[in-house]
Structure formats: C-alpha cells, structure tokens
C-alpha positions as CSV (number, residue, x, y, z in Angstrom):
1,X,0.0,0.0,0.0
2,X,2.8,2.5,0.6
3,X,4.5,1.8,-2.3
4,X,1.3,2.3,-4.1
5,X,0.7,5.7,-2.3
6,X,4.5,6.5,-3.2
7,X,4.3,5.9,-6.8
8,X,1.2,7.9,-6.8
9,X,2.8,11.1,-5.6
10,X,6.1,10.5,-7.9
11,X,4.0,10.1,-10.8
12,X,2.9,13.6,-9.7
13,X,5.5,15.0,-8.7
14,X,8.1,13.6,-11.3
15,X,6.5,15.4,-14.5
16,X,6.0,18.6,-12.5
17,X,9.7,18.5,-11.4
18,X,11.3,17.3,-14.7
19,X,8.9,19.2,-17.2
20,X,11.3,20.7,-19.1
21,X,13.1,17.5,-19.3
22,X,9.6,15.6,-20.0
23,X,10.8,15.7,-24.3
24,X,13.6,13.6,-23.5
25,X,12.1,11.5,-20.7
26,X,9.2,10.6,-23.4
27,X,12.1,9.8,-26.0
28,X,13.9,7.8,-23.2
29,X,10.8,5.9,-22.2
30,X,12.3,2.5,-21.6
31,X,15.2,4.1,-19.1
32,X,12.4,6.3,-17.7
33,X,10.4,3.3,-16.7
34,X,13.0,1.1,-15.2
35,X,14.0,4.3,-13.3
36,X,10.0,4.4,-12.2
37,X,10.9,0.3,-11.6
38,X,14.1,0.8,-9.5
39,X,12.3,3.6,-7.4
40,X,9.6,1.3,-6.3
C-alpha cells in the first residue's frame, strides 16, 4: 500500500519537477520506466 501511495505522488510530482526535461524523458521511455521500476 505504501508503495502504491509513493508511486502515486512520484508520478505527480516527477512530470512537474522534470517538465522541461519531460521531451527527453518521453524519447527515453524505456530508461524512464525502469527508473519508475528501480524507485519502487
């Protein structure tokens, strides 16, 4: 459950944070998820 809830706020907070970086986070989508995967 509190991974759950702690995803849920990075997934927030992450694109709010990195939005100037979201271009190259959407080109680098496979590192952006494991880095999502090696959070949790």
């Amino acid at each position: 459950m509190g991974a759950s809830t702690l995803f849920f706020f990075l997934n927030l907070l992450l694109p709010t944070i990195l939005f100037p970086y979201r271009s190259k986070m959407a080109y680098n989508k496979r590192r952006y998820k494991s880095f999502y995967i090696y959070v949790i």
